[in-house]
N, C-alpha and C positions, 0 to 999 in steps of 0.2 A: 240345432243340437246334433251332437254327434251318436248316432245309431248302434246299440249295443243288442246284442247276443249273448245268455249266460249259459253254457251248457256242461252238465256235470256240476250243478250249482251247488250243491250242498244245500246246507242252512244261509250261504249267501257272502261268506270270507271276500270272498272276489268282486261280487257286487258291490259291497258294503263301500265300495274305493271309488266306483262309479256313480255312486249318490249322495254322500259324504266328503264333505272336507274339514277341513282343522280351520276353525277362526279364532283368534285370540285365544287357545287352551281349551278353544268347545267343537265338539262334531255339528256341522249345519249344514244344511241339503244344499246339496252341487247341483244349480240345473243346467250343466253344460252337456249331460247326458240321456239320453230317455233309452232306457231297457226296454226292448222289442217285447221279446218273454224270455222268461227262464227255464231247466227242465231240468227233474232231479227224479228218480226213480224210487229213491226209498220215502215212504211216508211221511215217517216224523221230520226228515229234513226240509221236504217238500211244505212240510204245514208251518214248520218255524221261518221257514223263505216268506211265505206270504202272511205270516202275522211281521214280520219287521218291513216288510214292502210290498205292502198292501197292493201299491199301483200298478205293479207289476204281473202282467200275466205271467203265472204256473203251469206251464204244461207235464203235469208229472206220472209221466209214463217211460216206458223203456224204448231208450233213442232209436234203438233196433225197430220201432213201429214209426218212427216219425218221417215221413217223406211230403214230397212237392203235393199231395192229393191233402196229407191231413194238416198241413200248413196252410194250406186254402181253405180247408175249412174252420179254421180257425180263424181266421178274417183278420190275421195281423199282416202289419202293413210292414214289408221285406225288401222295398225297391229299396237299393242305394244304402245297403246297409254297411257302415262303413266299417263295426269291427266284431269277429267272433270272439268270446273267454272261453276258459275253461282248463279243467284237469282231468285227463278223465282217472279212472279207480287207478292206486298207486300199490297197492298193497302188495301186490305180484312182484314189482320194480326195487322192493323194500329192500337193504341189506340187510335186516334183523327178519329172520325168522325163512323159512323156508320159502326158497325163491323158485318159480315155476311161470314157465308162458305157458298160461292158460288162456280162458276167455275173456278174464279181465286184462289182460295186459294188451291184448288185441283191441280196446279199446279204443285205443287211436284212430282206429281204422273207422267207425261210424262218428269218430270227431269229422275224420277226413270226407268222408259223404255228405255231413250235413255243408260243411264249406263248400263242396260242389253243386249244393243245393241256392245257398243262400249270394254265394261269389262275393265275401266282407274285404274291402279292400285292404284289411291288416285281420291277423289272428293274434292272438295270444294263448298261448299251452304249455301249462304248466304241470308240472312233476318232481317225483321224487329222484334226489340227486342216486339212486342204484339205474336210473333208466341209462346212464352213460356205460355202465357196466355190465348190465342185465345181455345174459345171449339169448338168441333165436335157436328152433328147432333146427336150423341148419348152424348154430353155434358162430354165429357172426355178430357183433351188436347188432338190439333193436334199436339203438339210436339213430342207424347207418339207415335202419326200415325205414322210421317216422321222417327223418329227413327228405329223404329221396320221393316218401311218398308224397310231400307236400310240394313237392316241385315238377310234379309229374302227374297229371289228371287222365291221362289219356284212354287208360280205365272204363273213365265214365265217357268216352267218346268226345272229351273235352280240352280246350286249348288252356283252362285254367293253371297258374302258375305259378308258386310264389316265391321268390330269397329268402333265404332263411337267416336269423339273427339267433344265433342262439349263447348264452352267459347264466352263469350260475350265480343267485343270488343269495346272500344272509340275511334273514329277515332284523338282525339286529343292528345292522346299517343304517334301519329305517326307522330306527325309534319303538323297537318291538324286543320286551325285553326279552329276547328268547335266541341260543343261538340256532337258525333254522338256515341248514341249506338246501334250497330249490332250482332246478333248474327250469330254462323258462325260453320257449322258443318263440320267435316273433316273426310272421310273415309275412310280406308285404309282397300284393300282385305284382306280377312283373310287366302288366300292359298296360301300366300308369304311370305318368310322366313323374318324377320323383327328382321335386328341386332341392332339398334337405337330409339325407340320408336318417335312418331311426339309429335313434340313442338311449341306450337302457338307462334308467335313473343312477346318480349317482347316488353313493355314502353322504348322509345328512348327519349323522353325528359322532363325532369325535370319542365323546365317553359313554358307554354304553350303559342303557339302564338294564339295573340290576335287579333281581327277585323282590331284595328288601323294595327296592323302589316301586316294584308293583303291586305287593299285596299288603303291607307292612301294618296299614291301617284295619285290615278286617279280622274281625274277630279272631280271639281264639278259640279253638273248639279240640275236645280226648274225645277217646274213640270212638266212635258211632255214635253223637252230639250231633246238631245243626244249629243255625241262629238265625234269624230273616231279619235283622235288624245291624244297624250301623251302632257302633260304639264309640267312635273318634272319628275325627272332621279328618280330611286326607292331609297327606304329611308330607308329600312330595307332588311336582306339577302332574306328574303322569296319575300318578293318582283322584284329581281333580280333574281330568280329563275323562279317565274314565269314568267317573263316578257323577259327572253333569249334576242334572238336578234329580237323578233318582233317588228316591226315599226307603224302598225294600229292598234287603238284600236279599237275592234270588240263588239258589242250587250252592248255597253252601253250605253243605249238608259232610260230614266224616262218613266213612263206609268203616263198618263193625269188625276188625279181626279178632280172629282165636287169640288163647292166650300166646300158643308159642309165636307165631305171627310179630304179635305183639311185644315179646321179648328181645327180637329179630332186628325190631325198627326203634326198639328203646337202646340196643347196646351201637352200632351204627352212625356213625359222626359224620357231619360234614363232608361230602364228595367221593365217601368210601360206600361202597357195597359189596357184591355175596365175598368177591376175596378175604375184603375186610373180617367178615364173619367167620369165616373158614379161620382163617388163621389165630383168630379167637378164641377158640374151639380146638384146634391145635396146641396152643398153647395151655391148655386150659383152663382158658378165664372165661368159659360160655360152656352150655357141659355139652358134650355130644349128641345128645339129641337137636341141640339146633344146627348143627353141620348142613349147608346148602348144598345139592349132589346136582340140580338141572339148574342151569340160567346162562346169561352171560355176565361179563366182568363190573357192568352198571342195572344188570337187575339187582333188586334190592340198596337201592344207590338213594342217599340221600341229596338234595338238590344244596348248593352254594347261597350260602343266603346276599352275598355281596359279587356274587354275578351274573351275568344272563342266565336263564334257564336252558335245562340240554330242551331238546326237540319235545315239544309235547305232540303225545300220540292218543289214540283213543283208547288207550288204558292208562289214562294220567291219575285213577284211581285206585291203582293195582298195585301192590308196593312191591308184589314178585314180579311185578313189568320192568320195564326201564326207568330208568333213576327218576323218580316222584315222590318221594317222601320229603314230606315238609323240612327244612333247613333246621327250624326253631320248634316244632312240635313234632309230637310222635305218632304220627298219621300219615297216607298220602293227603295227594294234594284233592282239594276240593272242585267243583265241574267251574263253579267259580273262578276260583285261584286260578285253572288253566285258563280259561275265559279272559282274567286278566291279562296270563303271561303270553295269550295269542292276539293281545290288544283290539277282544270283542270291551265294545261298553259297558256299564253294567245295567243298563234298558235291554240291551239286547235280548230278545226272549228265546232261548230253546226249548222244544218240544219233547217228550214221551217219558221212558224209563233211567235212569242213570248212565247204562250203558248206551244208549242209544244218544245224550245230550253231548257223552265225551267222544264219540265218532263224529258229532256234529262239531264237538270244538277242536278235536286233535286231527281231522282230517283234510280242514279250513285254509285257506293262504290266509294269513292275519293282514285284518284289516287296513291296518296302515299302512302296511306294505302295497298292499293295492292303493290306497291313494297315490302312492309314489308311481307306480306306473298309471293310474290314469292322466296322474297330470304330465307323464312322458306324450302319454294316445295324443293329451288334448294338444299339446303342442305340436307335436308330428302332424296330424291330420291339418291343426288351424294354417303352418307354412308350407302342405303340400296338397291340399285340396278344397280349401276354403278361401275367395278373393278377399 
């Protein structure tokens, strides 16, 4: 089996591709992989990691403490590990919202330490597509950093090396109804004989599924309403996919707005937000007290109901966030609904408060997308280190 590493795990997005595959329209466990352990810092993602993978050691502490002494003590087995994941925190790298190199964005840097720790004969690191843009305190790209840093160990007193492969993915290439661009850097040691070059997954489908096509069958729910139960059998394959043999339905729950709020996301149609509004209101067909004065041009944006979804983020429940309000009802979206449209199952379990489940789902690479690159790893590693 080929030797994983999950780090900056979340609730497990990335993993989920390392122990899952697609058979016949169903999720069934891949054993072509054994996760070493994982590590995640925040709680509740930490405890939803290990209620969906169980087998997996959690080490969930702050990677800043993890070195060669408490690896050892942990009595995981680290020879020959053939790959590291991960993302680390994106939030810094975002183009929406106030962009800073802080401590999160330095991140990279204790990715890069544990690789000099553990020597994975490939990495994977992933992020949000502003890291191409994002500057340094010296106002140079950080991309220019994390590149460089990965091919240059010598730092830690080490020959460690790696090429970098780096390409920007859409997660709705892959069968994820959402359009999600990520960037995704791939490193492969440079002191290994390498008869195959690595090749990033290609686009698997042609027509892209759509919102309708994700949630179309779960209940409906006004405002501040929840349901735990199914109403209709799924109506499309992806729906059947997700929806396996689970019997409850879990975190679809409305969040309660005011009335004006409320007004806000009843007048709002289809792919239009705060503009929309404003000019509304301008005109006056909305009266002046709901005039939107802070946001951007898809805050308050209602989603397409007959196309991929924008980016879900961890305020997929926020209808003054980025465009999440339901296509067909007058609500955002539910932890659910984004759950779908980040093509989590719907067994899947999230852990804690509401906000704490949508950071767990809007922070995630979606699933399927990770399948798609594992089954990239398993081929790369099975023709370039396996007889």
């Amino acid at each position: 089996m080929i030797k994983v590493v999950d780090l900056f795990s979340g609730a497990g997005g990335l993993t989920f591709g390392f122990q899952k595959k697609v058979y016949r329209n169903r999720f069934v466990n891949d054993d072509r992989f054994n996760v070493v352990f994982a590590n995640e810092y925040d709680h509740e993602a930490a405890e939803a990691f290990r209620i969906n993978f169980p087998n997996i050691p959690m080490l969930e502490e702050d990677i800043s403490n993890i070195d060669e002494e408490y690896l050892a003590n942990m009595y995981l087995e680290l020879k020959n590990v053939d790959l590291v994941i991960g993302g680390p925190p994106c939030q810094s790298f975002s183009t929406v919202g106030r962009r800073q190199y802080d401590n999160r964005a330095k991140m990279y840097k204790e990715y890069r330490r544990i690789l000099s720790i553990i020597r994975p004969k490939v990495f994977i690191f992933e992020n949000v597509l502003g890291l191409l843009t994002m500057k340094n305190d010296k106002q140079t790209p950080v991309i220019e950093d994390v590149e460089k840093s990965f091919e240059d160990f010598s730092d830690f007193e080490d020959n460690l090396s790696y090429t970098i492969h780096k390409k920007v993915l859409n997660a709705h290439d892959f069968g994820v109804p959402q359009s999600r661009e990520r960037v995704f850097l791939v490193g492969v040691r440079k002191d290994l004989t390498i008869k195959k070059n690595w090749e990033f997954p290609s686009p698997v489908n042609s027509k892209k599924i759509t919102v309708k096509d994700a949630i179309s069958d779960l209940p409906f729910l006004v405002n501040g309403s929840g349901i735990n139960k199914y109403q209709k059998k799924p109506e499309t394959k992806y729906q059947y996919l997700m929806r396996g043999n689970q019997k409850i339905l879990n975190n679809h729950v409305s969040g309660y707005n005011g009335e004006r709020m409320q007004k806000i996301i009843e007048a709002v149609i289809e792919g239009e937000g705060r503009p929309y509004i404003n000019k509304l209101v301008d005109e006056g067909k909305l009266p002046q007290e709901l005039y939107l004065t802070s946001g951007y041009r898809n805050t308050y944006g209602r989603l397409w109901w007959d196309k991929p979804s924008t980016t879900i983020t961890n305020n997929l429940s926020t209808p003054s966030s980025l465009r999440c309000i339901h296509p067909k009802q007058n609500r955002a979206l539910t932890s659910r609904e984004g759950a779908r449209l980040q093509s989590f199952p719907d067994d899947f379990v999230f852990v804690g408060p509401k906000n704490k489940i949508n950071s767990q789902v809007g922070n995630a690479v979606p699933p399927l997308l990770s399948i798609h690159l594992a089954n990239s790893i398993y081929d790369f590693v099975k023709q370039n280190f396996r007889e």
